[in-house]
Backbone as CSV, one residue per row, in Angstrom:
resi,resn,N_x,N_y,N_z,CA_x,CA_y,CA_z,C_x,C_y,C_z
1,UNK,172.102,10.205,-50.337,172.938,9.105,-50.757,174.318,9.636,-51.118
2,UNK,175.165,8.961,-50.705,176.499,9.400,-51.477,177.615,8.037,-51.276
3,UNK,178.346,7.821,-52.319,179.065,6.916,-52.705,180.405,7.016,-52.733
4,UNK,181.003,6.668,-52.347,182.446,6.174,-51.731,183.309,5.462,-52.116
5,UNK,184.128,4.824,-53.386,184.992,4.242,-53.609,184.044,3.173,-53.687
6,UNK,184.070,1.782,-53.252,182.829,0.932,-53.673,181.804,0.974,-52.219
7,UNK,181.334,1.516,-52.138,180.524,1.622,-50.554,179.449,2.796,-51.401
8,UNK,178.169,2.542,-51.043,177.125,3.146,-50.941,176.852,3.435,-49.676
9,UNK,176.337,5.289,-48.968,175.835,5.482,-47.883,174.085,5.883,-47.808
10,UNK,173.246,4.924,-47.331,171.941,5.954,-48.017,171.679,6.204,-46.157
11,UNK,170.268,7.167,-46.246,169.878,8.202,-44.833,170.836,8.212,-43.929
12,UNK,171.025,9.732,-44.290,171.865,9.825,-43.475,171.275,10.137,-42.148
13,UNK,171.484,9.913,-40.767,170.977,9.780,-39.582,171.038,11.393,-39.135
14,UNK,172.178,12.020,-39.624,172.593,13.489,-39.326,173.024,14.384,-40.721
15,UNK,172.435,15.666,-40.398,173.725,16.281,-41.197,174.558,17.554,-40.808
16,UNK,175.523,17.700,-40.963,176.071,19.077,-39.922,176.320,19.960,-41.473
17,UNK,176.005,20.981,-41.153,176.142,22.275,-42.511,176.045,23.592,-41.338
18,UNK,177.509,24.192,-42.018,178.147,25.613,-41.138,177.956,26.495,-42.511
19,UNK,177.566,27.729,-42.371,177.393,28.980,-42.488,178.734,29.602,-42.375
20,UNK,178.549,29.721,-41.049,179.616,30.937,-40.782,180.827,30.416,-39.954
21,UNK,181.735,30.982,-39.561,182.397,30.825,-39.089,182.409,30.673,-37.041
22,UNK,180.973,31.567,-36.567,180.637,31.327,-35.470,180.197,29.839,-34.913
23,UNK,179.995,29.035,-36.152,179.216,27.800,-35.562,180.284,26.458,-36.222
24,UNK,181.377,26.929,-36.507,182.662,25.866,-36.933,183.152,25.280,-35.629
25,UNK,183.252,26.095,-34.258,183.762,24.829,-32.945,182.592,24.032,-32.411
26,UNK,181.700,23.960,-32.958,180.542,23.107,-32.169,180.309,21.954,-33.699
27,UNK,180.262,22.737,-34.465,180.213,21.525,-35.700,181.575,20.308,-35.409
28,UNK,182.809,20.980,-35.558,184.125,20.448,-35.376,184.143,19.333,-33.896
29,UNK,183.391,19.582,-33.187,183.644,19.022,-31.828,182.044,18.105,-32.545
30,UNK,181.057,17.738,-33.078,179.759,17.232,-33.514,180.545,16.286,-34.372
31,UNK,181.540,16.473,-34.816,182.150,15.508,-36.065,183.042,14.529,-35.360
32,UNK,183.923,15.498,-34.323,184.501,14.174,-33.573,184.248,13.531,-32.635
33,UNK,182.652,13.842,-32.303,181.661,12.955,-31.008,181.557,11.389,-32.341
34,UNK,180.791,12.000,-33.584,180.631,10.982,-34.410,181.243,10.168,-35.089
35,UNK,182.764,10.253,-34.790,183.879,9.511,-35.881,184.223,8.360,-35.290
36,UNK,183.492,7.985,-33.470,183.984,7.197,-33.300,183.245,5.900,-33.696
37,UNK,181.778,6.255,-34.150,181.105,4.812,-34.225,180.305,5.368,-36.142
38,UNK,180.479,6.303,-36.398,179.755,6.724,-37.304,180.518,6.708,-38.806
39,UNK,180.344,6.532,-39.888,180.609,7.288,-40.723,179.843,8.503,-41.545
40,UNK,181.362,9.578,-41.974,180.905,10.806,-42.170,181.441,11.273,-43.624
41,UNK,180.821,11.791,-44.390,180.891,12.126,-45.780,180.498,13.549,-46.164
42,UNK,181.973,14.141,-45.770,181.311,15.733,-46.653,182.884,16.790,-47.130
43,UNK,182.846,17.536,-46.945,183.579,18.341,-47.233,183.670,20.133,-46.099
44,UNK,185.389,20.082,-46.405,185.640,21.195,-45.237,185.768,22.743,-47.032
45,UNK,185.307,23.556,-47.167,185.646,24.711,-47.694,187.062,25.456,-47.878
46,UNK,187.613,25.516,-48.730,189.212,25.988,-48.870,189.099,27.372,-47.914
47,UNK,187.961,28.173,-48.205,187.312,29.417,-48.061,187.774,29.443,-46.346
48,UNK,187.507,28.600,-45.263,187.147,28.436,-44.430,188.705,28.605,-43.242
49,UNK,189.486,28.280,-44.510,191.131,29.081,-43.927,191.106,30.303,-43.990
50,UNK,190.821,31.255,-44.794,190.598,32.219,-45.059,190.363,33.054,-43.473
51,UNK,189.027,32.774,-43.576,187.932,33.051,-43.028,188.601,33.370,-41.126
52,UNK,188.542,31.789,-40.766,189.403,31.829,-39.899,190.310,32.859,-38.959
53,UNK,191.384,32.954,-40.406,192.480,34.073,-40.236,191.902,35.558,-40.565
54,UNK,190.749,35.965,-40.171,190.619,37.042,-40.024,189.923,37.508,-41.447
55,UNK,189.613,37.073,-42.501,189.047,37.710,-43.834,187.683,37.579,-43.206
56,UNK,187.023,38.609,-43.966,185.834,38.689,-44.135,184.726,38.339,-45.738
57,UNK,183.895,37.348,-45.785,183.484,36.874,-47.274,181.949,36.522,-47.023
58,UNK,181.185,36.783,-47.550,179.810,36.534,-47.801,179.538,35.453,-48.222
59,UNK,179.493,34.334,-48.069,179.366,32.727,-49.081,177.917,32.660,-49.433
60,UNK,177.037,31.875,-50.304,175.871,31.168,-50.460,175.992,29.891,-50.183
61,UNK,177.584,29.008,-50.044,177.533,27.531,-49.679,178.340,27.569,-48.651
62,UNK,177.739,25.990,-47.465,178.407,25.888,-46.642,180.065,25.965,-46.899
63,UNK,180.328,26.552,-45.179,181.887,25.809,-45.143,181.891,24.959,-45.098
64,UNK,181.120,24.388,-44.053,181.675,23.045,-43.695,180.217,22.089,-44.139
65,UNK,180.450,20.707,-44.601,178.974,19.936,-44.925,179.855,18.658,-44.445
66,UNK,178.203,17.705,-44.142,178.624,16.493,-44.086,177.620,15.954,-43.040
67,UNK,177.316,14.572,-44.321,176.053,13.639,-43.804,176.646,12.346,-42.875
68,UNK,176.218,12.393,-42.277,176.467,11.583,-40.804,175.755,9.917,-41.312
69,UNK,176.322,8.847,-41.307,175.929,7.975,-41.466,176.269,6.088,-40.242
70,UNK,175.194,5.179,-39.984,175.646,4.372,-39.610,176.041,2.997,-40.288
71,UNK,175.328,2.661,-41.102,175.927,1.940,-42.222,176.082,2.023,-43.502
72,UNK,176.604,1.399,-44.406,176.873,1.576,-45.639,177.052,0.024,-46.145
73,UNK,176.841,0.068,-47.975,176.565,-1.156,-48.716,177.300,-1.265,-49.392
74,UNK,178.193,-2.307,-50.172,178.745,-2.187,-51.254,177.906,-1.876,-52.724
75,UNK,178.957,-1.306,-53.093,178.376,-0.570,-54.337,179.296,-1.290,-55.477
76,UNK,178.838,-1.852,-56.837,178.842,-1.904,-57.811,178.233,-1.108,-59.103
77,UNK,178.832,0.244,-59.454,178.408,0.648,-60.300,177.456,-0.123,-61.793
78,UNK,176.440,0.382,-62.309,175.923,-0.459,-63.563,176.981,-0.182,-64.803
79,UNK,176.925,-1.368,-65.558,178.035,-1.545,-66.678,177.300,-0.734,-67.454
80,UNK,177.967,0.358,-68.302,177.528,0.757,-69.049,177.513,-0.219,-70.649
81,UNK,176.808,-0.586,-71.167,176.775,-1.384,-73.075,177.654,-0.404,-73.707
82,UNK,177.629,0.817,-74.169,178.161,1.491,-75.032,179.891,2.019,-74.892
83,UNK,180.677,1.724,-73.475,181.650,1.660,-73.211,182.454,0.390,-72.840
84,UNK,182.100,-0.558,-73.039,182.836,-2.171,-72.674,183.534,-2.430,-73.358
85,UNK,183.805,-1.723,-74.287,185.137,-2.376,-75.243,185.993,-1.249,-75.815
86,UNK,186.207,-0.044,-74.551,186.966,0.794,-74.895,188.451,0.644,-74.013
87,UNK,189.397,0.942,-74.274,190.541,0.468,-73.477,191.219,1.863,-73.360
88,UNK,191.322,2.336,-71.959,192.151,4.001,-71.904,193.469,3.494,-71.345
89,UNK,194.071,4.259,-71.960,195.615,4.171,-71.644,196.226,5.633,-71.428
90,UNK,197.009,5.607,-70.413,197.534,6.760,-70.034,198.496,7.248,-70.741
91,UNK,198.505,8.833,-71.424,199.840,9.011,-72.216,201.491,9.098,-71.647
92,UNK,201.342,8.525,-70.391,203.046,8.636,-70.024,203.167,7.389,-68.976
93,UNK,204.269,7.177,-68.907,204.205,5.964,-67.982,204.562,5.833,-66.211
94,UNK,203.983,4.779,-65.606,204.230,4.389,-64.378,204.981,5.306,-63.419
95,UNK,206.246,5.319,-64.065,207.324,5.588,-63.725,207.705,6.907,-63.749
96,UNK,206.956,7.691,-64.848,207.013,9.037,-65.197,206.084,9.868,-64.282
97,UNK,204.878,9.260,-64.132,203.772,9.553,-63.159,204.406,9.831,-61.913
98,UNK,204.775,8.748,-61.315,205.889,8.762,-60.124,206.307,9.492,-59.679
99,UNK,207.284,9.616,-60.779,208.238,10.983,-60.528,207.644,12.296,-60.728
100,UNK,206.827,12.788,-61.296,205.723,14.158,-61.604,205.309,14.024,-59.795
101,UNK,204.277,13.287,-60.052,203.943,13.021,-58.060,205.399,13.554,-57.012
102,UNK,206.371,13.196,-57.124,207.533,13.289,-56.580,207.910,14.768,-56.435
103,UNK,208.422,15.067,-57.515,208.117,16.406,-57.824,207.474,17.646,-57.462
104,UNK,206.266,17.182,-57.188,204.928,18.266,-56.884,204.759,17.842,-55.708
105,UNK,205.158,16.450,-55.002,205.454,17.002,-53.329,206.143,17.397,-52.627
106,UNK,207.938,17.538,-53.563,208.669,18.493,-52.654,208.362,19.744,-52.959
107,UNK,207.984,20.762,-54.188,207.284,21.714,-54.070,206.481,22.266,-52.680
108,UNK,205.874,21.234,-52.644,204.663,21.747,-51.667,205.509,21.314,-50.213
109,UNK,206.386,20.765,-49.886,207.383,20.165,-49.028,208.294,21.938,-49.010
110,UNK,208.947,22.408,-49.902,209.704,23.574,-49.885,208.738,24.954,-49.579
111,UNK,207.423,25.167,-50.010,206.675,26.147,-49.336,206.290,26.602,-50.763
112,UNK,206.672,26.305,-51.939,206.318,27.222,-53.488,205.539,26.932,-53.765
113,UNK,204.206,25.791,-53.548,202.997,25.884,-53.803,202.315,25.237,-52.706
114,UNK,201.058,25.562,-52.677,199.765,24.686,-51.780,199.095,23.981,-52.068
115,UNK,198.986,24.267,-53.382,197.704,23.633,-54.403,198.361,22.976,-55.775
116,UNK,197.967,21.753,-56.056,198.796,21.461,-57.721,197.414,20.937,-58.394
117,UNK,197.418,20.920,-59.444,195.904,20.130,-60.208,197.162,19.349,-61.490
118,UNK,197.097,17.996,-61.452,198.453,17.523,-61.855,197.219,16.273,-63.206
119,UNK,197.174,17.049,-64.498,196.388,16.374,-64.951,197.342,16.024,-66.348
120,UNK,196.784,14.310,-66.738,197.508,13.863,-68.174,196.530,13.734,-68.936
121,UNK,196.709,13.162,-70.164,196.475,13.095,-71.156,195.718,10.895,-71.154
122,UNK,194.515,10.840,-71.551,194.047,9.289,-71.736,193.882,9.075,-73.025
């Protein structure tokens, strides 16, 4: 099962999981036989750039995962009782957010970072 923004996916029909780096062009070409009628839910490994370009790394988890699915349900999470009358508010505003976002994509636009983890305060 895995859940999606409001979409539930349950059995998945397939699942593709890479190891190594020998079996990434047959997975990669398995993902885009299935994208045209399927949906697919998994994740590619940061590791797997690496790898690629010539490093050598021992993993215990896939590079590459991802459950192959043909339909999916809407999902409504259950209300939790003990949180319904809490109200989070973000410590900076709209506008400030914005511009932080703004910010941290010409960074990554100029070449000085790849990666940002851009976290506030609730």
């Amino acid at each position: 099962m895995d859940i999606y923004k409001d979409n539930i996916f349950t059995n998945p029909f397939d699942t593709i999981c890479v190891f190594n780096t020998n079996d990434i062009k047959d997975a990669i070409l398995k993902l885009e036989s299935y994208s045209k009628d399927s949906y697919l839910i998994g994740y590619i490994r940061y590791d797997l750039k690496d790898m690629l370009l010539g490093g050598q790394f021992v993993l215990d988890k896939p590079l590459l995962y991802f459950n192959v699915y043909k339909t999916y349900k809407k999902y409504t999470p259950p209300k939790n009782p003990l949180i319904q009358d809490i109200k989070i508010t973000p410590s900076i505003s709209l506008n400030d957010y914005l511009n932080d976002i703004s910010l941290i994509k010409n960074e990554i636009a100029f070449g000085n970072t790849y990666e940002v983890n851009y976290a506030i305060n609730f």
